[in-house]
C-alpha positions in Angstrom: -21.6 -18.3 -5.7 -20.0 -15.4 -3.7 -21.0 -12.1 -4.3 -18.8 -9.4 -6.1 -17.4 -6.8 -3.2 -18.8 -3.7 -3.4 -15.8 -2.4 -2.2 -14.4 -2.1 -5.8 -15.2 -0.7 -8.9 -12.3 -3.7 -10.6 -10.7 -6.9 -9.1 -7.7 -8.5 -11.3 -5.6 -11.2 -10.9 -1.6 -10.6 -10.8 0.4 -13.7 -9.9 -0.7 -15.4 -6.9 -3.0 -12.3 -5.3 -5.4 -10.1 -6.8 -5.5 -6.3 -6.9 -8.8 -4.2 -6.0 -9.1 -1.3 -7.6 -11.3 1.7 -6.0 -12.2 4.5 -8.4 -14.4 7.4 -9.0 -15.2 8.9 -12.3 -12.1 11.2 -11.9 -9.7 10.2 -9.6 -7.8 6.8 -8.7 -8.8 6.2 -4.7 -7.2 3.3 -4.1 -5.0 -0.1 -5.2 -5.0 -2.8 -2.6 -3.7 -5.9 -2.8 -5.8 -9.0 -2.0 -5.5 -12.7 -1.6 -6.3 -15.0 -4.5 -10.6 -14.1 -5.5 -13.2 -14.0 -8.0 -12.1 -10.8 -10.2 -14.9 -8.2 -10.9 -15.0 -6.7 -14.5 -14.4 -2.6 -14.2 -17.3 -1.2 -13.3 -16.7 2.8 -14.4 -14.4 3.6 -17.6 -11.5 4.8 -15.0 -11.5 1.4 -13.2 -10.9 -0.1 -16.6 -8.1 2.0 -17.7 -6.0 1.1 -14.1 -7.0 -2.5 -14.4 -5.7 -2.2 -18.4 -2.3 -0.2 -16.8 -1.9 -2.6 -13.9 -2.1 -5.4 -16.7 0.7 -3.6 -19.0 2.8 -3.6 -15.7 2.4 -7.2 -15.3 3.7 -7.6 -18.0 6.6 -5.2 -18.3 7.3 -3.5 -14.9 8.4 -0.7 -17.2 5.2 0.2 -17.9 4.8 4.3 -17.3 1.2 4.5 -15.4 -0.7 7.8 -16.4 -3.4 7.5 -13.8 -5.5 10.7 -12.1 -4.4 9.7 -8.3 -6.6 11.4 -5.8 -4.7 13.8 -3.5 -4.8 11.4 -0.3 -3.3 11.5 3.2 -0.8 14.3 4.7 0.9 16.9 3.2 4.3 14.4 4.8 2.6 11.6 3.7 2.2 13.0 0.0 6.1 14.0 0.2 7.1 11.1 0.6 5.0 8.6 -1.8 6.1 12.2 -4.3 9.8 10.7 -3.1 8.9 7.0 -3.5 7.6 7.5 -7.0 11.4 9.1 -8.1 12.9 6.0 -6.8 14.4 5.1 -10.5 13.1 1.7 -11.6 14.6 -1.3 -10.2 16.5 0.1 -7.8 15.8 0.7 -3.9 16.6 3.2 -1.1 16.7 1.9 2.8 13.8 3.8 5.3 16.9 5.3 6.2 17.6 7.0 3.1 14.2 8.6 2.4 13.7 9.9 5.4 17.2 11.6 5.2 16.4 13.1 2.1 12.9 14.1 3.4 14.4 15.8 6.7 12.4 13.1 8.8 12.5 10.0 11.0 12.9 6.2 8.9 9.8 5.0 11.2 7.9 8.1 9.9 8.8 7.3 6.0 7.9 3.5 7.4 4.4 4.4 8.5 3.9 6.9 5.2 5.1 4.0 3.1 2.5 1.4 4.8 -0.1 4.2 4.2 0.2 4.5 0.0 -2.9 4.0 -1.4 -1.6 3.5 -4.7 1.3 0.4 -4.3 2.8 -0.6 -7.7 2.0 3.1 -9.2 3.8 4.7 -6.3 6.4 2.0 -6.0 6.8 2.0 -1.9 8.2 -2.3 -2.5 11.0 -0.5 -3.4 11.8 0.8 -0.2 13.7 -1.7 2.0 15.5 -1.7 5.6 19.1 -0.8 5.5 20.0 -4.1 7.1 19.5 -7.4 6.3 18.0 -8.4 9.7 14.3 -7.1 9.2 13.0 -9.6 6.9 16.7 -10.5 4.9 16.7 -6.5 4.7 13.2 -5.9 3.0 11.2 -4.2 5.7 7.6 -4.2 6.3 5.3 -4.2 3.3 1.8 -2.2 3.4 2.1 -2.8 7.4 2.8 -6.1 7.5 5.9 -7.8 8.2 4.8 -11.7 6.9 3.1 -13.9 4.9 1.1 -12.8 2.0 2.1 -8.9 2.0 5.5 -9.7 2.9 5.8 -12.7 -0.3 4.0 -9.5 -2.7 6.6 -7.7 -2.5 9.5 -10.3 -2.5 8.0 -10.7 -6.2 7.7 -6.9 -6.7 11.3 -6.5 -6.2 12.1 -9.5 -8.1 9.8 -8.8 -10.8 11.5 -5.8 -11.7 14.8 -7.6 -11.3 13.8 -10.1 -13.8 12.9 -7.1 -16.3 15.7 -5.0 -15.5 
């Protein structure tokens, strides 16, 4: 029997991947998603509360997380993932647009966006290319560009399209 990572303080099952939840007593450190795994039951009261929120959103993509996030990465970096998270829900804005709005370079908001440590609360699969020829118009996803990252957030999108 394989052992539980200690990696993370939760591991739940969403779909066809899992999510691994990283947390501290105070703060949020980090969301990743994983391929298909054994789950580990939250292992701090703070892990349990994002793995109970992350649930809700499963469930209803409208689901409002309230979850201490811990002030990682770049001033930029925080600026935009503070832009990503006023993306309205289920709607999109291009690289493009963001980094317009942000007085910066798409490629910059690309590698910011492929940085979030907190995917689904700060909704970065709702930024997409502005054409249709990098993956039919998606984009990257969490700095890849295929297979399972790349099929997470075709069902992110179309997740919140179903709920919309």
């Amino acid at each position: 029997m394989p052992m539980p990572s200690p990696e993370f303080d939760a591991i739940i099952s969403a779909d066809f991947f899992c999510l691994g939840i990283r947390s501290s007593a105070q703060e949020l450190h980090e969301i990743r998603f994983l391929p298909i795994q054994d789950l580990i039951e939250p292992r701090n009261p703070l892990a349990k509360t994002a793995a109970e929120q992350l649930v809700a959103w499963v469930k209803d993509p409208r689901f409002k997380f309230d979850l201490p996030l811990n002030a990682a990465g770049t001033a930029f970096r925080r600026r935009v993932w503070q832009a990503i998270s006023a993306i309205p829900y289920g709607e999109t804005r291009s690289y493009g647009d963001l980094a317009k709005t942000l007085n910066s370079a798409p490629r910059a908001v690309g590698g910011a966006c492929g940085d979030n440590p907190y995917p689904i609360v700060v909704p970065c699969h709702r930024v997409v290319a502005k054409t249709q020829g990098f993956n039919g118009g998606l984009g990257g996803f969490a700095h890849s560009s295929d297979g399972l990252l790349i099929n997470i957030k075709k069902w992110l999108l179309e997740h919140e399209n179903r709920h919309a």
